[in-house]
C-alpha angles and dihedrals in degrees: 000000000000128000146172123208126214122231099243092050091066143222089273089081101032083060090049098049084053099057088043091058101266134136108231140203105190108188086190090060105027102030122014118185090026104158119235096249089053091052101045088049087050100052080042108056088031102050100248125156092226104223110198148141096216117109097208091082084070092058089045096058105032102038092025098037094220112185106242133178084205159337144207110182109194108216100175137142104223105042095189106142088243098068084039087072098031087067099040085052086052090039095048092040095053096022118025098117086049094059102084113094095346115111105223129194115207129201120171087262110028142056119199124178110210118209116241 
């Protein structure tokens, strides 16, 4: 799969999605400071799933309408970058097929698909 990773949620778990197969976007390596509207348009118009744990991209799909091919909000309460990829293990094992344009929030318990 494809997937961008947004700047807050770390290189930890870019890293992480590579070993595991995936192709990878990591804002934190490849384009610190990028601003939210920049990376939206980007995992838009490429083809990325956008993997983050800033809300804003809430506001910016569902106020803004920004098209989207994806995305995995992280709403955890331990952000280490260990239970990060504890819960996109869990995520990608039950869920993987369900990631593309769907827009996912993501606790440590729980997987709700929003509707977009």
């Amino acid at each position: 799969m494809r997937f961008l990773v947004d700047e807050c949620t770390g290189p930890a778990v870019a890293e992480w999605l590579r070993r595991q197969g995936h192709t990878v976007f990591s804002v934190y390596e490849q384009a610190r400071g990028m601003d939210d509207d920049a990376v939206i348009q980007k995992a838009a118009t490429e083809d990325w799933i956008l993997i983050t744990n800033d809300k804003d991209f809430g506001d910016k799909v569902y106020r803004e309408h920004r098209p989207h091919k994806g995305v995995v909000l992280l709403r955890l309460e331990d952000e280490r970058a260990g239970v990060k990829i504890k819960t996109l293990e869990q995520l990608l094992e039950h869920y993987a097929d369900r990631l593309a344009n769907n827009f996912v929030v993501v606790t440590e318990t729980r997987v709700r698909f929003a509707h977009t």
